[in-house]
CHARMM-style PDB file with segment names, atoms N, HN, CA, C and O in Angstrom:
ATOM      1  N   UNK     1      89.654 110.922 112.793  1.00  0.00      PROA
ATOM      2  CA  UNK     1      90.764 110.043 113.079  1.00  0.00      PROA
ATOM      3  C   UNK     1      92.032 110.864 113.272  1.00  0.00      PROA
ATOM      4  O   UNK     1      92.379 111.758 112.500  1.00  0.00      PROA
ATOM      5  N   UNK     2      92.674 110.504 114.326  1.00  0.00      PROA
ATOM      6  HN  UNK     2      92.392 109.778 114.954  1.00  0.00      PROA
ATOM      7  CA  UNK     2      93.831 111.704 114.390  1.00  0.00      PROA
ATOM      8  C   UNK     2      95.236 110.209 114.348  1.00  0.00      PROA
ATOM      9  O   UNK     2      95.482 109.125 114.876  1.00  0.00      PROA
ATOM     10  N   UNK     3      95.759 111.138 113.363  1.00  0.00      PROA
ATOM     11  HN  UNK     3      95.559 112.019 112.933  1.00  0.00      PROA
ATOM     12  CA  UNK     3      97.150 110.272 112.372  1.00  0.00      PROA
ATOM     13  C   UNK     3      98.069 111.440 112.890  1.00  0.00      PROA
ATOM     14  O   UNK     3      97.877 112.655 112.846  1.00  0.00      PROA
ATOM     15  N   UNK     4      99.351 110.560 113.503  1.00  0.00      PROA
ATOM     16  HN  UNK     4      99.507 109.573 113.539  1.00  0.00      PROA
ATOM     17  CA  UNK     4     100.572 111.143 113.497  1.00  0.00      PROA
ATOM     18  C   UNK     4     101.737 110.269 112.932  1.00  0.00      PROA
ATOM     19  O   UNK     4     101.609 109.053 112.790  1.00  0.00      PROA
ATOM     20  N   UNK     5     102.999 111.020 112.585  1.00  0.00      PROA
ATOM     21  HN  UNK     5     103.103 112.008 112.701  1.00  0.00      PROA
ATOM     22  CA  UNK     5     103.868 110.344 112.220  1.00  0.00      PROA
ATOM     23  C   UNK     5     104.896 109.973 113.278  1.00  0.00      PROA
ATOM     24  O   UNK     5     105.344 110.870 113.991  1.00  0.00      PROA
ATOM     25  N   UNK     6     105.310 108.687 113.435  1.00  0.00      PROA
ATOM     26  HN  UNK     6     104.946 107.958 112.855  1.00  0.00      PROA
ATOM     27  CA  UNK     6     106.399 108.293 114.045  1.00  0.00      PROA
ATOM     28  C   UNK     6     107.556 108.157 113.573  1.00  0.00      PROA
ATOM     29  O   UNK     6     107.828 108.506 112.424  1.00  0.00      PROA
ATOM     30  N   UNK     7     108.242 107.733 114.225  1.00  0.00      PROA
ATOM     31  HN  UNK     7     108.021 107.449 115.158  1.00  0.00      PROA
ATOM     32  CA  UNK     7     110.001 108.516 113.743  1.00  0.00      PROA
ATOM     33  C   UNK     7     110.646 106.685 114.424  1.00  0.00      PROA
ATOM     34  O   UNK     7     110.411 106.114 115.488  1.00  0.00      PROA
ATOM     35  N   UNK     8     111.225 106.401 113.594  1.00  0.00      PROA
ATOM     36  HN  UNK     8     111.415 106.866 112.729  1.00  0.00      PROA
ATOM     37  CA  UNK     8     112.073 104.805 113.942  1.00  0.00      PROA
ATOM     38  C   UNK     8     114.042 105.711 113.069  1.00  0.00      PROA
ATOM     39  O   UNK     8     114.385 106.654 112.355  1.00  0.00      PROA
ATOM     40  N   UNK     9     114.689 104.494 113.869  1.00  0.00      PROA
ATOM     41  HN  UNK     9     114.411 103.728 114.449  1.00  0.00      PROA
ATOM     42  CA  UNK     9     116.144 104.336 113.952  1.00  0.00      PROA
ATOM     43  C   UNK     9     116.109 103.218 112.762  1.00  0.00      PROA
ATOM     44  O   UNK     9     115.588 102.103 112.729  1.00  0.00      PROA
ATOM     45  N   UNK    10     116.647 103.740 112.077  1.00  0.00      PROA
ATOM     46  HN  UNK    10     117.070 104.646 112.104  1.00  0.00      PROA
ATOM     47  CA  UNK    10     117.218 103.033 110.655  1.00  0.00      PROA
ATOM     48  C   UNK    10     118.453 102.437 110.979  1.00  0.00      PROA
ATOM     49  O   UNK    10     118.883 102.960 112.008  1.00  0.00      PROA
ATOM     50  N   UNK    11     119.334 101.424 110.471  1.00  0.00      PROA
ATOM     51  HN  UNK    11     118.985 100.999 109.635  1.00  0.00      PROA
ATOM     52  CA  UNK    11     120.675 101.167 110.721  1.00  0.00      PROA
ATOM     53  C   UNK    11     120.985 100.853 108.858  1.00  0.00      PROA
ATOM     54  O   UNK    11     120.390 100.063 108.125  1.00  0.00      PROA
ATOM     55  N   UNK    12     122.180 101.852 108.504  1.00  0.00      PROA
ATOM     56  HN  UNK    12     122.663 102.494 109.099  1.00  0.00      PROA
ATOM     57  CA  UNK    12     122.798 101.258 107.160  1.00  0.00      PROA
ATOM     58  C   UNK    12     124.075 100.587 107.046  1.00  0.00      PROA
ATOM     59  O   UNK    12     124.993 101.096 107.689  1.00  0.00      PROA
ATOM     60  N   UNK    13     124.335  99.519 106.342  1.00  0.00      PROA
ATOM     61  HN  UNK    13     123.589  99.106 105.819  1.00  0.00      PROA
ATOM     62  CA  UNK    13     124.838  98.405 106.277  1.00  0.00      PROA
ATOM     63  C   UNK    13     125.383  98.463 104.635  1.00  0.00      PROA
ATOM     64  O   UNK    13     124.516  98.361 103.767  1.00  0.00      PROA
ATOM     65  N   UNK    14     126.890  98.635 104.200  1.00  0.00      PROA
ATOM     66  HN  UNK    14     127.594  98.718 104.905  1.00  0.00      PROA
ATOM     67  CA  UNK    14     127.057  97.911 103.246  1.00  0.00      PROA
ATOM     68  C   UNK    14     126.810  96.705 102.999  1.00  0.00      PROA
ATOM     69  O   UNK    14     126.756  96.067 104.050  1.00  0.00      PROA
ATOM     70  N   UNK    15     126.540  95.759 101.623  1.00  0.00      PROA
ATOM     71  HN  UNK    15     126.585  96.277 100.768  1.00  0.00      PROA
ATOM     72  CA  UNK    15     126.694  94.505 101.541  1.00  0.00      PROA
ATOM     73  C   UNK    15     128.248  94.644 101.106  1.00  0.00      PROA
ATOM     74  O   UNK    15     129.016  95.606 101.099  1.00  0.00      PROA
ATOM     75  N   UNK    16     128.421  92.990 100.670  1.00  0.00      PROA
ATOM     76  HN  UNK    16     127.798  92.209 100.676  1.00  0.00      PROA
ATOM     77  CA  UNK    16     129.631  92.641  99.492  1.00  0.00      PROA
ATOM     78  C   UNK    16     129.208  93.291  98.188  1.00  0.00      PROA
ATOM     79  O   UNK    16     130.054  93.761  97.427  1.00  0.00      PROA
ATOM     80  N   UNK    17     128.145  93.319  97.967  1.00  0.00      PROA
ATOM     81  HN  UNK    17     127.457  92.937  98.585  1.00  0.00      PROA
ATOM     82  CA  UNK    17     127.737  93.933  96.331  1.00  0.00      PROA
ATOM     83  C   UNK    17     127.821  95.419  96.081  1.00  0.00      PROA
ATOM     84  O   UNK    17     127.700  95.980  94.992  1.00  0.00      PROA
ATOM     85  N   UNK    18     128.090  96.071  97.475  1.00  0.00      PROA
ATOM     86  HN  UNK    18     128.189  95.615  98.360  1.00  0.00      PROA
ATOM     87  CA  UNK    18     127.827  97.426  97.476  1.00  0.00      PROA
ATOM     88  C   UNK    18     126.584  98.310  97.591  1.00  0.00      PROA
ATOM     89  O   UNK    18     126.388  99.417  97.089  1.00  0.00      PROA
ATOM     90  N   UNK    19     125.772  97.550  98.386  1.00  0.00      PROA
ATOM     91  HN  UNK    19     125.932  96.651  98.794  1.00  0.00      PROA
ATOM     92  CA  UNK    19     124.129  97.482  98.123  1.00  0.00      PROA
ATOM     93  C   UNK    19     123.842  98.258  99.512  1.00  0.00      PROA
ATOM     94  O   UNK    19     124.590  97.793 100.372  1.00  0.00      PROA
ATOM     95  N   UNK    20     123.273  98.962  99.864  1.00  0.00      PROA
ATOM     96  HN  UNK    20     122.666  99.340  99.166  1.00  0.00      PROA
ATOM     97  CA  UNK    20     123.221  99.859 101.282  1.00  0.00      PROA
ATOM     98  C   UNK    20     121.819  98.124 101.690  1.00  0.00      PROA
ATOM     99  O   UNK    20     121.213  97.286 101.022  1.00  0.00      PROA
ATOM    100  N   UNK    21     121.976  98.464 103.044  1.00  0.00      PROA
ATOM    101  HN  UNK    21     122.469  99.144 103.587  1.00  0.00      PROA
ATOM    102  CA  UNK    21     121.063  97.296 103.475  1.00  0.00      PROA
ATOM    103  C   UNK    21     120.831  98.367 105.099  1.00  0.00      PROA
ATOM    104  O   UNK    21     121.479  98.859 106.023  1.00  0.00      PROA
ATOM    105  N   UNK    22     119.147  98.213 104.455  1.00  0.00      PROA
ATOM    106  HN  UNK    22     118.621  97.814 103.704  1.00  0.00      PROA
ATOM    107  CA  UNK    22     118.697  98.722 105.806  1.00  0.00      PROA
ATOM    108  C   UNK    22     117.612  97.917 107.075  1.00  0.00      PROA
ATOM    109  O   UNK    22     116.638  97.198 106.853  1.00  0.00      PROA
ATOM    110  N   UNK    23     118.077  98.258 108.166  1.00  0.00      PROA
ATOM    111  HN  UNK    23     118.868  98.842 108.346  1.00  0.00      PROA
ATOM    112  CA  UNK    23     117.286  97.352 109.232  1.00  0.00      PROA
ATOM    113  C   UNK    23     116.952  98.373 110.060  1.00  0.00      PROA
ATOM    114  O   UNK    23     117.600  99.419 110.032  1.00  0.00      PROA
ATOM    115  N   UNK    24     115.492  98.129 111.225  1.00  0.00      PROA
ATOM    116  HN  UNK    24     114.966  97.279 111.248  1.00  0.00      PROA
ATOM    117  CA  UNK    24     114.653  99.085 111.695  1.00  0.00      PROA
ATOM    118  C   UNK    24     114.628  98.368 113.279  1.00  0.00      PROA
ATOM    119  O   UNK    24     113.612  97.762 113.618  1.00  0.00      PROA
ATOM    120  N   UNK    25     115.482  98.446 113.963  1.00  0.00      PROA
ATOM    121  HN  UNK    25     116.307  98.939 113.688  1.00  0.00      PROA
ATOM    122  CA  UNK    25     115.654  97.576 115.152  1.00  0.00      PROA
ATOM    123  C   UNK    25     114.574  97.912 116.026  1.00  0.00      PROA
ATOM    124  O   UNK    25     114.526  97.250 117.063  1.00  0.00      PROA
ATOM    125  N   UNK    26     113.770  98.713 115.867  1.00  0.00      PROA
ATOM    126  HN  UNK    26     113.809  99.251 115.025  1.00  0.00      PROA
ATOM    127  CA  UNK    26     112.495  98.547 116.702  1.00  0.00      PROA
ATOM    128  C   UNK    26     111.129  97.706 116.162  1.00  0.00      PROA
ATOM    129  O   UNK    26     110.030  97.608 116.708  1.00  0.00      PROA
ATOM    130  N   UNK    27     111.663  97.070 114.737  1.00  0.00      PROA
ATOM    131  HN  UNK    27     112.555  97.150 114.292  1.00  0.00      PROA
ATOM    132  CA  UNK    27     110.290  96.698 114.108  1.00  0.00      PROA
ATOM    133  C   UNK    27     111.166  95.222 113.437  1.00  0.00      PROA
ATOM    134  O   UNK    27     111.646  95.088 112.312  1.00  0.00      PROA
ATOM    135  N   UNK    28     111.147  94.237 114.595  1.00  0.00      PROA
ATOM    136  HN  UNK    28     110.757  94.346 115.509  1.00  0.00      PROA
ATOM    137  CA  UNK    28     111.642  92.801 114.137  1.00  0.00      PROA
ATOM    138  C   UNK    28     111.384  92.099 113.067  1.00  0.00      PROA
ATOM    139  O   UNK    28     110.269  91.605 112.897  1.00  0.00      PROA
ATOM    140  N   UNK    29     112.507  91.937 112.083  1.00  0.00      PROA
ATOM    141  HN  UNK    29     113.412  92.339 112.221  1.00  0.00      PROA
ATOM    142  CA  UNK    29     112.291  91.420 110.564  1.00  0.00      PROA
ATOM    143  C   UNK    29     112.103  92.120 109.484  1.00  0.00      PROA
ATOM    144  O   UNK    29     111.864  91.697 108.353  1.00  0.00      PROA
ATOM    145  N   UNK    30     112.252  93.564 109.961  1.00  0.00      PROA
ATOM    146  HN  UNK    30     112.447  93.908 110.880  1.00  0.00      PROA
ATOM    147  CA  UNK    30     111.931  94.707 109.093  1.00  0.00      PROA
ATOM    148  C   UNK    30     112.961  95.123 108.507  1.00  0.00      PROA
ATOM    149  O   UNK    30     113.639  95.852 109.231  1.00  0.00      PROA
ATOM    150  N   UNK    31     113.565  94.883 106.985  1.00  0.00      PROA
ATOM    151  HN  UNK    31     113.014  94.290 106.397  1.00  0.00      PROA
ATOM    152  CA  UNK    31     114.989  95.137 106.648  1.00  0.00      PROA
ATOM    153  C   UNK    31     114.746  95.553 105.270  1.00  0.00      PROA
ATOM    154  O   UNK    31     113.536  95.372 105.133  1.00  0.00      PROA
ATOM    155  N   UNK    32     115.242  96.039 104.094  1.00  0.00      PROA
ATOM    156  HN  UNK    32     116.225  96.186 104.205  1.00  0.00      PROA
ATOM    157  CA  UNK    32     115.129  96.449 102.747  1.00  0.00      PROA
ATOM    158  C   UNK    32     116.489  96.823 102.449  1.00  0.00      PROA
ATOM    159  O   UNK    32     117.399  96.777 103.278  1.00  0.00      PROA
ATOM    160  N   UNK    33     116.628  97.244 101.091  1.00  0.00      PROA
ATOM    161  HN  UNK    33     115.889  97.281 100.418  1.00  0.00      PROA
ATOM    162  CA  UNK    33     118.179  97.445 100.923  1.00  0.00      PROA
ATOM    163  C   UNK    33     117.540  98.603  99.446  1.00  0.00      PROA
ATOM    164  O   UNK    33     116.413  98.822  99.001  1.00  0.00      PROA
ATOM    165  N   UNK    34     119.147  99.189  99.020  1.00  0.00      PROA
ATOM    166  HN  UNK    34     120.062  99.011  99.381  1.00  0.00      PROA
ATOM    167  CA  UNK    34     118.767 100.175  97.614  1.00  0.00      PROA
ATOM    168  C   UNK    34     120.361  99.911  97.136  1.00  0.00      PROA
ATOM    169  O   UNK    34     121.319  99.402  97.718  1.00  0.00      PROA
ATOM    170  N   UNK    35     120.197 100.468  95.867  1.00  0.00      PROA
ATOM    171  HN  UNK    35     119.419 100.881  95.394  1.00  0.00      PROA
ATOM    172  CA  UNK    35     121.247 100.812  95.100  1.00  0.00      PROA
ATOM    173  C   UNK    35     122.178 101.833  95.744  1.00  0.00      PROA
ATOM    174  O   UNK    35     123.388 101.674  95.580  1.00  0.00      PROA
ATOM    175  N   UNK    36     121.745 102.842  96.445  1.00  0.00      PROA
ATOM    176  HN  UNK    36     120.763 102.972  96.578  1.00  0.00      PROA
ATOM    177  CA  UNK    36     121.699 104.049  96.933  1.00  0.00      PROA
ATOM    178  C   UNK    36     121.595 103.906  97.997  1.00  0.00      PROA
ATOM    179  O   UNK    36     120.950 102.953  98.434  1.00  0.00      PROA
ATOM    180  N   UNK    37     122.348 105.036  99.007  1.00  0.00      PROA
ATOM    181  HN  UNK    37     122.872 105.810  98.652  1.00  0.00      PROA
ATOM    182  CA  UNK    37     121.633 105.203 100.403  1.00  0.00      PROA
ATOM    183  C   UNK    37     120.136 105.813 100.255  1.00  0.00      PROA
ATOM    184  O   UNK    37     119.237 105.289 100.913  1.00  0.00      PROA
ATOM    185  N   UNK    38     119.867 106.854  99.447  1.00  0.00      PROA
ATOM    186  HN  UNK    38     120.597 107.280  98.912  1.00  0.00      PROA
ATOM    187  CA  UNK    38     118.401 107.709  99.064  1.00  0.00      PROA
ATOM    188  C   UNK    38     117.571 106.797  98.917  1.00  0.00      PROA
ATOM    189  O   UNK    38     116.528 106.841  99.569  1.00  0.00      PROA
ATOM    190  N   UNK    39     117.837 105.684  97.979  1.00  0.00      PROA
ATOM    191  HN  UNK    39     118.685 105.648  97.449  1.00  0.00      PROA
ATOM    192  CA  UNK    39     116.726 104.606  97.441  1.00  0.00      PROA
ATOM    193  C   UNK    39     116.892 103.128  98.668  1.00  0.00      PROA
ATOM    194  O   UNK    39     116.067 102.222  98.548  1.00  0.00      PROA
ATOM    195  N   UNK    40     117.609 103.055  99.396  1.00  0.00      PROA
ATOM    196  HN  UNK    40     118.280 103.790  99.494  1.00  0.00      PROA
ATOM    197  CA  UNK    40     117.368 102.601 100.655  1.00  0.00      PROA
ATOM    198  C   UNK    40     116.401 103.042 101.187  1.00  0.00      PROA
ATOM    199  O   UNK    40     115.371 102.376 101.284  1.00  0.00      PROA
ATOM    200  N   UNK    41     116.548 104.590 101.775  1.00  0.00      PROA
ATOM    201  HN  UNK    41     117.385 105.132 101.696  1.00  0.00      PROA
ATOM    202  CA  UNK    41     115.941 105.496 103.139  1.00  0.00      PROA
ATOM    203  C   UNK    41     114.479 105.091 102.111  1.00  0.00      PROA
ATOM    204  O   UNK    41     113.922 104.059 102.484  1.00  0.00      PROA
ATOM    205  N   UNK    42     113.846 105.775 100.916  1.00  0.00      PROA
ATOM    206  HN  UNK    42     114.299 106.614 100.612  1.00  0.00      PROA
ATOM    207  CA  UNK    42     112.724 105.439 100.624  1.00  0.00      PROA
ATOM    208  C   UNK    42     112.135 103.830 100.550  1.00  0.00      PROA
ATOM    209  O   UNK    42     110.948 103.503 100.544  1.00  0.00      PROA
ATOM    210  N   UNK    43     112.923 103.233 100.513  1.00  0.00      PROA
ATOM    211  HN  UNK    43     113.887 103.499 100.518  1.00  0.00      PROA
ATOM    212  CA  UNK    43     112.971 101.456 100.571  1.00  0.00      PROA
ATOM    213  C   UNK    43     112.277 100.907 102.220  1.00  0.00      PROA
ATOM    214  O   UNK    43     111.568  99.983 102.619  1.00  0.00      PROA
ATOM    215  N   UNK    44     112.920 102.002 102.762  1.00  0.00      PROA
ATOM    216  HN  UNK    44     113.495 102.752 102.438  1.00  0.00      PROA
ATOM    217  CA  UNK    44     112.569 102.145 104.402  1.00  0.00      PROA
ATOM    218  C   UNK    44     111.789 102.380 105.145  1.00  0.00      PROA
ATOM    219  O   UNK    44     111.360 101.816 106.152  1.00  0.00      PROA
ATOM    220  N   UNK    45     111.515 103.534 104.482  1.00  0.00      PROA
ATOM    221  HN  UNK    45     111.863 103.992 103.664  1.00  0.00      PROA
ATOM    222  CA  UNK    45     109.955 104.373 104.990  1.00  0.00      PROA
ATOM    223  C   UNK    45     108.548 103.382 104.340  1.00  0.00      PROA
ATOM    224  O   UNK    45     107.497 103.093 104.911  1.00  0.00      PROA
ATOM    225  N   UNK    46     109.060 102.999 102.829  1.00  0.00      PROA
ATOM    226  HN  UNK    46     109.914 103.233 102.365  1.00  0.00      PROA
ATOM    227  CA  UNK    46     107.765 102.170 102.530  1.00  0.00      PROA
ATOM    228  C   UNK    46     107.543 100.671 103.092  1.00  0.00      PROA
ATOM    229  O   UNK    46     106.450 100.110 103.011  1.00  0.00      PROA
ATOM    230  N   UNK    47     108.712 100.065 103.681  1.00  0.00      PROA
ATOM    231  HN  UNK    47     109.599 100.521 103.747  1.00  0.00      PROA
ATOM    232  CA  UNK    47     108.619  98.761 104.736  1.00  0.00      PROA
ATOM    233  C   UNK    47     108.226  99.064 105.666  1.00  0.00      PROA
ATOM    234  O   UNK    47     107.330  98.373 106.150  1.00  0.00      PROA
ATOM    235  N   UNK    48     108.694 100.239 106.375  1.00  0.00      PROA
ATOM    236  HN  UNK    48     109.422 100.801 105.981  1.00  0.00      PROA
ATOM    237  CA  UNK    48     108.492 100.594 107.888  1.00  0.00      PROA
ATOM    238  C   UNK    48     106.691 100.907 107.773  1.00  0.00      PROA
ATOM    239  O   UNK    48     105.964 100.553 108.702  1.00  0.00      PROA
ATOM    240  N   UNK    49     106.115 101.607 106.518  1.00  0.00      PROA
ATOM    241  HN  UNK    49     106.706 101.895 105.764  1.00  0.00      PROA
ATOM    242  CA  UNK    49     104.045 101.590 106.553  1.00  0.00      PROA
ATOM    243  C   UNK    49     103.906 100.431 106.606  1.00  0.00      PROA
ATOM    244  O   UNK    49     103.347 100.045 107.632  1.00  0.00      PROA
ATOM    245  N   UNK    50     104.259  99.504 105.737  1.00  0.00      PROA
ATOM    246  HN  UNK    50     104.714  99.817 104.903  1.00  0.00      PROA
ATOM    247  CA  UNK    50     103.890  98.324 105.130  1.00  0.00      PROA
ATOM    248  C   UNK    50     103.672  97.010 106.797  1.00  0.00      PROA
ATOM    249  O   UNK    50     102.987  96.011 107.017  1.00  0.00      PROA
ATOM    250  N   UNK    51     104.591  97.732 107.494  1.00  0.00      PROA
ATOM    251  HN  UNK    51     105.148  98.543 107.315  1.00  0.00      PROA
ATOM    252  CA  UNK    51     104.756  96.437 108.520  1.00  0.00      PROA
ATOM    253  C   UNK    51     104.030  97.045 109.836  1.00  0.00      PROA
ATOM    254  O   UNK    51     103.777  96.268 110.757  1.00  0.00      PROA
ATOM    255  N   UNK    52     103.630  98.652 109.966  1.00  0.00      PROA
ATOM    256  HN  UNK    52     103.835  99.283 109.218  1.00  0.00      PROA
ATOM    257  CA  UNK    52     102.835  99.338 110.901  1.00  0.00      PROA
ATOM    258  C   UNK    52     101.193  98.798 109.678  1.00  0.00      PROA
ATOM    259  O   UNK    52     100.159  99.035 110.302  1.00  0.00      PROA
ATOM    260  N   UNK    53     101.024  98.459 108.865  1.00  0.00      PROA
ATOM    261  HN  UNK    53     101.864  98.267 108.357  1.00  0.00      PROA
ATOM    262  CA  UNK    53     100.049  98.321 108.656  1.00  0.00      PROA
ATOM    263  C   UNK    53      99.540  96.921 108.746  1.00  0.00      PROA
ATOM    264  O   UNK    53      98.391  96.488 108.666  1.00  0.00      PROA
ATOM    265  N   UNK    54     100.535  96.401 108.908  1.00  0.00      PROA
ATOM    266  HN  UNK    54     101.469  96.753 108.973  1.00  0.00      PROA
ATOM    267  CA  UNK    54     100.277  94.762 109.004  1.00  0.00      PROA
ATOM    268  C   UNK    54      99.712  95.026 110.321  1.00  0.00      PROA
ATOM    269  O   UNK    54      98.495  94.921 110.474  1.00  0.00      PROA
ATOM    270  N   UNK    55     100.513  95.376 111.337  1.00  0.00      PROA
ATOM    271  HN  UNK    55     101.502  95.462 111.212  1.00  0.00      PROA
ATOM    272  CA  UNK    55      99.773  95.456 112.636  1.00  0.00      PROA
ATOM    273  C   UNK    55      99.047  95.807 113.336  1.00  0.00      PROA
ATOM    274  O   UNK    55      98.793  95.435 114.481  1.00  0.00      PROA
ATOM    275  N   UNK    56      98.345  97.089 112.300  1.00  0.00      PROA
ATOM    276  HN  UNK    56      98.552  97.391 111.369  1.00  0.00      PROA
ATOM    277  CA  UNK    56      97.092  97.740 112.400  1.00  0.00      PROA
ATOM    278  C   UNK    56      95.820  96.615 112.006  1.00  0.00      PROA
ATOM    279  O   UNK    56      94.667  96.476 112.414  1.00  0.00      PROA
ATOM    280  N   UNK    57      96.426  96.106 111.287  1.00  0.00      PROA
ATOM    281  HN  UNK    57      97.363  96.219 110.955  1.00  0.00      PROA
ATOM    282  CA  UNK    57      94.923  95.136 110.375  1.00  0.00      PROA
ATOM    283  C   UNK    57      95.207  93.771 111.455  1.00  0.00      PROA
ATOM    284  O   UNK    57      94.308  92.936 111.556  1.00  0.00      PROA
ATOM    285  N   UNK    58      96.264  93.630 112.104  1.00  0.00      PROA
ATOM    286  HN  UNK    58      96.994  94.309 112.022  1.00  0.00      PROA
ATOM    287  CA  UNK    58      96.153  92.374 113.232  1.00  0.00      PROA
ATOM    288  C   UNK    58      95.787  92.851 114.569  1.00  0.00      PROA
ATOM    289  O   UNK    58      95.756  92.148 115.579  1.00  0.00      PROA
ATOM    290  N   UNK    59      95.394  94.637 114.469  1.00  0.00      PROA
ATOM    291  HN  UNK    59      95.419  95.208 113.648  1.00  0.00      PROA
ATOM    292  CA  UNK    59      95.083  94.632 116.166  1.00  0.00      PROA
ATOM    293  C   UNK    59      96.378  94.613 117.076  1.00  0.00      PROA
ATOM    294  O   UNK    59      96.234  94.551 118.297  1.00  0.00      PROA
ATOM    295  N   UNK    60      97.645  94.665 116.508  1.00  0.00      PROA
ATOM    296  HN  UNK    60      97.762  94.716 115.516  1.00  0.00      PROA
ATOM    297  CA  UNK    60      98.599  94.157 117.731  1.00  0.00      PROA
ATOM    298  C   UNK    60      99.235  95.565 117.436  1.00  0.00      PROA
ATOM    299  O   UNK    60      99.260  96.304 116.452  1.00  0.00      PROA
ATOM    300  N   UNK    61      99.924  95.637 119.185  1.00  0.00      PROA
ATOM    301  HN  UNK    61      99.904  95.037 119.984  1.00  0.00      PROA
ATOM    302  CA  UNK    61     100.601  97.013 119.354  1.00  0.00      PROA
ATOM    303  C   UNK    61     101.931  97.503 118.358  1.00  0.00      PROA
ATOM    304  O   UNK    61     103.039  97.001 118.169  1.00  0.00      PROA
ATOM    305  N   UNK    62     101.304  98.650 117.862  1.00  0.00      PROA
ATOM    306  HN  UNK    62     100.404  99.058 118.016  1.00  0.00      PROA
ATOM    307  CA  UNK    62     102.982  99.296 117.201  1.00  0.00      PROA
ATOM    308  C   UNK    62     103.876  99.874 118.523  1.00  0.00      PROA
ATOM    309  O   UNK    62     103.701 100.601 119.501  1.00  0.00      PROA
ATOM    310  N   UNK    63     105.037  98.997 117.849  1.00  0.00      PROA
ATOM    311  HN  UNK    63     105.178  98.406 117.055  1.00  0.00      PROA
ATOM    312  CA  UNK    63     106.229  99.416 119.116  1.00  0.00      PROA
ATOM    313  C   UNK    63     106.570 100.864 118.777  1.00  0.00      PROA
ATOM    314  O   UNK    63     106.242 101.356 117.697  1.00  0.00      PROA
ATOM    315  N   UNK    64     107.337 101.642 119.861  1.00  0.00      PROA
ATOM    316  HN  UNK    64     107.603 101.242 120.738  1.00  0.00      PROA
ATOM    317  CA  UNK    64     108.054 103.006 119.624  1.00  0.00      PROA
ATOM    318  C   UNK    64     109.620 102.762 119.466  1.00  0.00      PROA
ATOM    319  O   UNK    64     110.092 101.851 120.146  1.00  0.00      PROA
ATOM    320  N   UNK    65     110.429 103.448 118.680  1.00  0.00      PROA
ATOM    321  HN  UNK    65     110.046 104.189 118.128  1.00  0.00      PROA
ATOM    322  CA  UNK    65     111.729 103.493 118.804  1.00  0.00      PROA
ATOM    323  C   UNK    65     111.855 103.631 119.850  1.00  0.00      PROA
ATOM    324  O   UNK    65     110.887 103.987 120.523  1.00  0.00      PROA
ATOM    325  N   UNK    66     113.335 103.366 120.541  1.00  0.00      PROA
ATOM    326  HN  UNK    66     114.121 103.078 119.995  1.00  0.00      PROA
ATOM    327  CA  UNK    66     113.604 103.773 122.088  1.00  0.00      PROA
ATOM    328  C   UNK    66     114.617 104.677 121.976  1.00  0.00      PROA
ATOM    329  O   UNK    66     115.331 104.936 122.945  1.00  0.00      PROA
ATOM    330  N   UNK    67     114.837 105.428 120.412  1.00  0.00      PROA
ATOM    331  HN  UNK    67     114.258 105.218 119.625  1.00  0.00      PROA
ATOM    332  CA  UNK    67     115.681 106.167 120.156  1.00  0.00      PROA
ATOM    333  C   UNK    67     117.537 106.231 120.860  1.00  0.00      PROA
ATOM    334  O   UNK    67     118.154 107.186 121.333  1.00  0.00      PROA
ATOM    335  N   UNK    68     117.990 104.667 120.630  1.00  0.00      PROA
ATOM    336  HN  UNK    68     117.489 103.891 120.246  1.00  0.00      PROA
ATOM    337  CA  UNK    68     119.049 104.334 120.967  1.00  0.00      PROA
ATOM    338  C   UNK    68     119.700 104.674 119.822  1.00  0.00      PROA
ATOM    339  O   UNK    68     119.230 104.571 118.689  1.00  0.00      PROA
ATOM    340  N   UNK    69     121.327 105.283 120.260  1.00  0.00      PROA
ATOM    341  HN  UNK    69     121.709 105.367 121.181  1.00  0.00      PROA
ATOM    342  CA  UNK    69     122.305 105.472 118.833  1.00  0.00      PROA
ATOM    343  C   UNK    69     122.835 104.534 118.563  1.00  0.00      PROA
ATOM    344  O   UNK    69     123.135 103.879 119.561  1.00  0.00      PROA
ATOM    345  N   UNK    70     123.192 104.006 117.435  1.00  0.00      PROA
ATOM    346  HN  UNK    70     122.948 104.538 116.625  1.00  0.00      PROA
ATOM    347  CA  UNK    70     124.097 102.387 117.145  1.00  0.00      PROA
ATOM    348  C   UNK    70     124.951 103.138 116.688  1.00  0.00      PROA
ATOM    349  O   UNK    70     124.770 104.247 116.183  1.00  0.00      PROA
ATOM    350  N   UNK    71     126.018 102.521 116.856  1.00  0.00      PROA
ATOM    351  HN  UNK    71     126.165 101.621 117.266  1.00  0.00      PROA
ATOM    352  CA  UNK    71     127.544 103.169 116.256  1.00  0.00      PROA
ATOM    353  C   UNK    71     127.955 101.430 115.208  1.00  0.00      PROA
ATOM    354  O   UNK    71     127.717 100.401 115.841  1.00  0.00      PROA
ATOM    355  N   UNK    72     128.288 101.325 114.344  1.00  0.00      PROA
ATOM    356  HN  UNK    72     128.482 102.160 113.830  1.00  0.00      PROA
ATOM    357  CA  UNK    72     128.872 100.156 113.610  1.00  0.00      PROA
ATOM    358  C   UNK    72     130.196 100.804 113.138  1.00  0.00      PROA
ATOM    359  O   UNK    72     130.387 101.943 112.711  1.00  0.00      PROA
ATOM    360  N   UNK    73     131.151  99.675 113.348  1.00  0.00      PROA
ATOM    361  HN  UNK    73     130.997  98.751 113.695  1.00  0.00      PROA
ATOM    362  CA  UNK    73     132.149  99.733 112.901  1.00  0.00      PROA
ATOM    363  C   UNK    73     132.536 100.282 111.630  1.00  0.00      PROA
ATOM    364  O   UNK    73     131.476 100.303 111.004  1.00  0.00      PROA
ATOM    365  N   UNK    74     133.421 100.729 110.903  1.00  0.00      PROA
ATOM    366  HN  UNK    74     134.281 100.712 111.412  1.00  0.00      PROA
ATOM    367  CA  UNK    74     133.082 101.481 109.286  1.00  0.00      PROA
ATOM    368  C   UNK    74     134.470 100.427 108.950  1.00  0.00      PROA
ATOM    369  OT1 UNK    74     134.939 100.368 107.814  1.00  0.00      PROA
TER     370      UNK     74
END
């Protein structure tokens, strides 16, 4: 079986609580948040398997990033 790793565009997001909030704009509905930006990014990587594995076990295509930059306002 030949396994590679793919690479997705994260976007971080303060809340009001101070909570980093992360979304994966190539993988629709795919969002997590951390205390931390660090415990976000790992919050991230384990949604981002979790939802490539959903779509492995449904047969349906994993999308690719289209490696677009988002700029958000600060």
């Amino acid at each position: 079986m030949h396994c590679y790793m793919m690479k997705y565009t994260v976007i971080f997001e303060r809340d009001e609580a101070g909570f980093y909030v992360v979304s994966v704009p190539a993988l629709p509905g795919c969002f997590t948040q951390g205390k931390t930006k660090s415990e976000a990014l790992e919050n991230a990587r384990e949604a981002i398997e979790s939802y490539i594995g959903s779509l492995k076990k449904h047969n349906e295509p994993i999308p690719e990033d289209v490696g677009e930059e988002v700029i958000l306002n600060a």
